[in-house]
C-alpha positions in Angstrom: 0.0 0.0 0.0 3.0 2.1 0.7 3.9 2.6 -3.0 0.6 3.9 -3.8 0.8 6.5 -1.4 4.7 7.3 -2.3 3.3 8.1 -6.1 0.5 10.3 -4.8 3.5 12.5 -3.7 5.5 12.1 -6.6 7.0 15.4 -8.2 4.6 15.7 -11.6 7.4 16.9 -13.3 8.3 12.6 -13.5 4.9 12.0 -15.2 5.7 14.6 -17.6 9.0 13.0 -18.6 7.8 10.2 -18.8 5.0 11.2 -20.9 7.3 12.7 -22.6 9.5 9.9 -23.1 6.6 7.9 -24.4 5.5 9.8 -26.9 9.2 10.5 -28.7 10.8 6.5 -28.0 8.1 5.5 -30.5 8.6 8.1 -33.3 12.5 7.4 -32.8 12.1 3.6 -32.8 9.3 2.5 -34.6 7.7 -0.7 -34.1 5.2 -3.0 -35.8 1.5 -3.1 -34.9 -1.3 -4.0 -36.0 -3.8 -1.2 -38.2 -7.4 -2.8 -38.5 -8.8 -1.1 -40.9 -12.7 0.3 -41.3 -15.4 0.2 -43.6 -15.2 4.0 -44.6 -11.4 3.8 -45.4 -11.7 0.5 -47.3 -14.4 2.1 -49.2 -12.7 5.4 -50.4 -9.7 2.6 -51.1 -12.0 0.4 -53.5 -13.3 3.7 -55.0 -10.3 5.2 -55.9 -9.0 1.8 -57.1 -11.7 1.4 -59.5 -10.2 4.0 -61.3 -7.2 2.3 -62.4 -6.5 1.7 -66.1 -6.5 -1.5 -67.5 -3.8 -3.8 -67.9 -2.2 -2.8 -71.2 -4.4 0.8 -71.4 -2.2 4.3 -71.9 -3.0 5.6 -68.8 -3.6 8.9 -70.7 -6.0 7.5 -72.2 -7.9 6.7 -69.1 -11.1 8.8 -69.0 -11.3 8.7 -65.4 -9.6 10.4 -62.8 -10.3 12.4 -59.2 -9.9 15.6 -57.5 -8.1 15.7 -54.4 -9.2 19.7 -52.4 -7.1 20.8 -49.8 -8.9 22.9 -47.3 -6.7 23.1 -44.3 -3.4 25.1 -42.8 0.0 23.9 -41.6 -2.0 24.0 -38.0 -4.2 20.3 -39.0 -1.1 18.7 -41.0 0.1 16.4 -37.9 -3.7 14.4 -39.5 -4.3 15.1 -42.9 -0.8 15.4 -45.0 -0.5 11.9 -44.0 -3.6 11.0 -46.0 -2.8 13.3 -49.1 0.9 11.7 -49.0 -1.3 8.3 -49.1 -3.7 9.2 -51.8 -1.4 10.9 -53.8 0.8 7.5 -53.2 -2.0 5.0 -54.7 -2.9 7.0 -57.4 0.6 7.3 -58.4 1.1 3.4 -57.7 -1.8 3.4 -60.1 -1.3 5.5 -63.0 -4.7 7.2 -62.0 -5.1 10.8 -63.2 -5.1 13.2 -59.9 -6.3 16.8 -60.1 -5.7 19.4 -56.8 -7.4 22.4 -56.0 -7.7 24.5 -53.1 -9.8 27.6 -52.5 -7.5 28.3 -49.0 -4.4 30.7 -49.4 -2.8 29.0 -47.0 -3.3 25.3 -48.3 -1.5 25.9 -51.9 1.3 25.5 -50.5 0.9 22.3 -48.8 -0.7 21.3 -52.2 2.9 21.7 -53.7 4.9 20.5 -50.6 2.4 16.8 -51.3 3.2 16.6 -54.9 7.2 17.3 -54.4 6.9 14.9 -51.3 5.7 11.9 -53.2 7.6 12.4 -56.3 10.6 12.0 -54.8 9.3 8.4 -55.1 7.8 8.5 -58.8 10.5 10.7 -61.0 8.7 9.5 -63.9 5.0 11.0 -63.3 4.8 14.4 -65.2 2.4 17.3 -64.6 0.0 18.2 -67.2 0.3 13.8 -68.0 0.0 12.4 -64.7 -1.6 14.8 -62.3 -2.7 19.0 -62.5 -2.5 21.3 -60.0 -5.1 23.5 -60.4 -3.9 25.9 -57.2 -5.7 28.8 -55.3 -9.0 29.8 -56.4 -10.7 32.8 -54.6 -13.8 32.2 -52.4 -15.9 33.8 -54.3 -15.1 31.0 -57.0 -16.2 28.3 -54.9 -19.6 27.8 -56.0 -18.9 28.9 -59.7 -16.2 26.1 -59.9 -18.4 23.5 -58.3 -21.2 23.9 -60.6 -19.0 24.6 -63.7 -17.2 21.4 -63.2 -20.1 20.1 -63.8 -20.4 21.3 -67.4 -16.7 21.9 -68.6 -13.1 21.6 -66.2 -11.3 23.2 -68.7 -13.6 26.5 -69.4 -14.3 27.0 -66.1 -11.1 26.7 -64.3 -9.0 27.9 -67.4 -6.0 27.8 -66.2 -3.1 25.6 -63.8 -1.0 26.7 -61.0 1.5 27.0 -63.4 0.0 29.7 -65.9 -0.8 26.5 -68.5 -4.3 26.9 -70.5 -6.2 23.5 -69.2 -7.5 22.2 -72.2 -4.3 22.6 -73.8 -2.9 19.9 -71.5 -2.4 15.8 -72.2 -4.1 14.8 -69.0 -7.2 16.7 -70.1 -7.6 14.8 -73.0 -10.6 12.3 -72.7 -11.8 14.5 -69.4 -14.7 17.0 -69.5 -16.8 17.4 -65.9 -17.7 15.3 -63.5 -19.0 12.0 -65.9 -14.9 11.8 -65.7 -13.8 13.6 -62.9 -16.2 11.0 -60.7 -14.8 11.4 -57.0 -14.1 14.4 -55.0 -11.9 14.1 -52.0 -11.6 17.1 -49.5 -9.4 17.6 -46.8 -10.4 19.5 -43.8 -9.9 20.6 -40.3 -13.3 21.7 -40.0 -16.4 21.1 -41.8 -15.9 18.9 -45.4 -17.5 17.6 -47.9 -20.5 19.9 -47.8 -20.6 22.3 -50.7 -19.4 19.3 -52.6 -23.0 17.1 -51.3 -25.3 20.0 -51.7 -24.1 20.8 -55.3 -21.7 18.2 -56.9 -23.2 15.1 -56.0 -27.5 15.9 -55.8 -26.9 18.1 -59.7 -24.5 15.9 -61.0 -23.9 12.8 -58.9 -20.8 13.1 -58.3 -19.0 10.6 -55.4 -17.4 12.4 -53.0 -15.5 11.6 -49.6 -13.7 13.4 -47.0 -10.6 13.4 -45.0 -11.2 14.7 -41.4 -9.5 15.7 -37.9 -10.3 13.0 -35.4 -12.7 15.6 -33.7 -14.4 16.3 -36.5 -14.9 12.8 -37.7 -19.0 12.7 -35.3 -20.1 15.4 -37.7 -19.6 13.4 -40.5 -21.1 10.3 -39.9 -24.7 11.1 -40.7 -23.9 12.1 -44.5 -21.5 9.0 -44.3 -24.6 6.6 -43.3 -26.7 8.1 -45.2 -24.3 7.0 -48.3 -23.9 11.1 -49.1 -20.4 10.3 -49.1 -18.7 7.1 -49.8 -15.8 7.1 -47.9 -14.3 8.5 -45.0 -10.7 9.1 -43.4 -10.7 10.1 -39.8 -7.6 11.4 -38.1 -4.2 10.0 -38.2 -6.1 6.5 -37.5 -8.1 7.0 -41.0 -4.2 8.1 -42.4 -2.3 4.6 -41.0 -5.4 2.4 -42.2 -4.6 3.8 -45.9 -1.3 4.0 -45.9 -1.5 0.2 -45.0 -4.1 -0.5 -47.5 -1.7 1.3 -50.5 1.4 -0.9 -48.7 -0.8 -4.1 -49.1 -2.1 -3.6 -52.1 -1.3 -0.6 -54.6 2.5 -1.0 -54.1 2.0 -5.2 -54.7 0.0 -4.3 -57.8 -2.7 -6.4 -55.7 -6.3 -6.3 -56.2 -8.3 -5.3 -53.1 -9.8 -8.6 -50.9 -10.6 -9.1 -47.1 -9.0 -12.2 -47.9 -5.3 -10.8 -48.5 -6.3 -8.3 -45.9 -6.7 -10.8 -43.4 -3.5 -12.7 -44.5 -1.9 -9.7 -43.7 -3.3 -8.8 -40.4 0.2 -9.0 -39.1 1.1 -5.3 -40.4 5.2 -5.9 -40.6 5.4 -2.9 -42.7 6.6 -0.2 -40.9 10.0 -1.0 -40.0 10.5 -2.6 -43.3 13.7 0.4 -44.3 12.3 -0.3 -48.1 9.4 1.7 -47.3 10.2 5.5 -46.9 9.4 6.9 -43.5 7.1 9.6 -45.5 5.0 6.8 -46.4 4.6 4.9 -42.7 4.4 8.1 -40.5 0.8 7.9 -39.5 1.2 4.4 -38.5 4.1 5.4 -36.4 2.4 8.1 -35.3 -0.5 6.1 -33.7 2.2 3.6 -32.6 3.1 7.0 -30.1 -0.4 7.7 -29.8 -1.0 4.3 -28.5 1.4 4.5 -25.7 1.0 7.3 -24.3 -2.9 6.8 -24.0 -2.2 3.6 -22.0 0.3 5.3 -19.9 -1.8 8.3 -19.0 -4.7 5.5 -18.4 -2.7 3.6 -16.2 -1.2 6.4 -14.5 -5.2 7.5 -13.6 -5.9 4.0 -12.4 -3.0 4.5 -10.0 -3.5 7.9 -8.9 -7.3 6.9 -7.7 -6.2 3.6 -6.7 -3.7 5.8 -4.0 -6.3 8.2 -3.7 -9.0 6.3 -2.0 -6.5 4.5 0.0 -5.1 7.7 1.2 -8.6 8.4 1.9 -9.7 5.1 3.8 -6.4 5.2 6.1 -7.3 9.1 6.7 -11.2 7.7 8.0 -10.1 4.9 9.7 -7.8 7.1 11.6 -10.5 9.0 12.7 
């Protein structure tokens, strides 16, 4: 009983060490665990699969491709640029067509920082071929651009990031609105997905999905069960199960099963040193996560534990 009541007056400057110690072991030595992955994320996977060409098809040929919007600052990075560095991964992996656009200052140039990031990785994928970035556009552009993709990409947003007239572009080819252009991704700290439901998707149909801060993953559950969007990734958890599902299958050139999902329930990915750390960093991330939610948990069990002891010995005194 004694070493309960010895940590009740232990100096909290230990806890925070250790805490702290907790937290930065993990991200220093990483170590494998296991990333179960959800519905929502294996959904926005399958979707975004679908859109790879066929074997033997000029993948600018492909008439399909998606739109990746980045709505956030540096502040809501530690969650989301993990999933943009996984998306942009599979469709990479894939040879699927990827469009960006952001209508936040602040997020074009995480939009770039993304592209460079991965490419590091893929030399060979060209812009204006492989992917456009179709930067910044004002807020007062938002709903103009919306409902003009729906119509024409290339009259309504004109112009790239780089000062290049759209339709004069490779990638642009066999893609006109949203009949090719079929899945809208947005990234957000706050509300997503919205303007994108109301207009996109009940005009044109359009699929769309979101990436979200854990704490903002509750209000976006009713529009995901109510199949308004198709997919979901929420917080660096939604991040590790994708960058898992892109290791298991996109970079194996795999096709997408619970089957080979199960067989590799025993994630031994992220120490692998083939696999850069850009690519495994939510998963290590939740490794640290992990532990230091168990340590703070145990340290409250023992902390009441010496608590009420402290407290019965005090009565009984009495």
């Amino acid at each position: 009983m004694k070493i309960f009541e010895q940590i009740q007056q232990l100096d909290r400057r230990w806890i925070y060490l250790v805490l702290a110690l907790a937290i930065i072991l993990p991200l220093i030595i990483p170590f494998n665990s296991r990333t179960h992955t959800t519905k929502p994320t294996e959904n926005l996977y399958r979707m975004v699969d679908s859109f790879t060409p066929a074997p033997g098809e000029d993948p600018v040929e492909k008439d399909r491709a998606i739109l990746m919007v980045f709505m956030h600052d540096a502040s809501t990075m530690p969650e989301l640029f993990p999933m943009e560095l996984a998306m942009l991964r599979h469709c990479f992996e894939r040879n699927i067509k990827v469009f960006t656009l952001t209508f936040l200052a602040t997020a074009a140039p995480i939009i770039d920082y993304a592209i460079n990031t991965v490419k590091e990785e893929f030399p060979d994928k060209t812009s204006g071929v492989d992917y456009v970035n179709f930067g910044y556009k004002v807020g007062s552009l938002y709903l103009p651009i919306i409902l003009g993709m729906g119509e024409d990409i290339s009259e309504i947003v004109d112009i790239d990031a780089e000062g290049r007239k759209l339709s004069s572009l490779p990638i642009m080819t066999n893609i006109k609105n949203y009949n090719e252009m079929n899945l809208v991704v947005e990234f957000s700290g706050s509300s997503a997905g919205a303007g994108w439901i109301t207009y996109a998707r009940s005009r044109f149909g359009t699929n769309v999905a979101v990436g979200v801060t854990a704490v903002m993953a509750a209000d976006t559950y009713p529009q995901l069960n109510t199949g308004q969007l198709i997919g979901m990734l929420a917080g660096l958890k939604g991040a590790a199960e994708y960058e898992k599902l892109v290791d298991v299958f996109a970079s194996k050139d795999k096709e997408f099963s619970k089957e080979n999902l199960r067989n590799e329930a025993e994630d031994t990915t992220i120490t692998n040193p083939d696999i850069p750390y850009k690519f495994k960093q939510a998963r290590i991330g939740m490794n640290a996560q992990s532990v230091a939610h168990i340590l703070i948990i145990v340290f409250i069990l023992i902390g009441n534990i010496g608590f009420f002891i402290q407290k019965y010995k005090q009565n009984k005194e009495m």
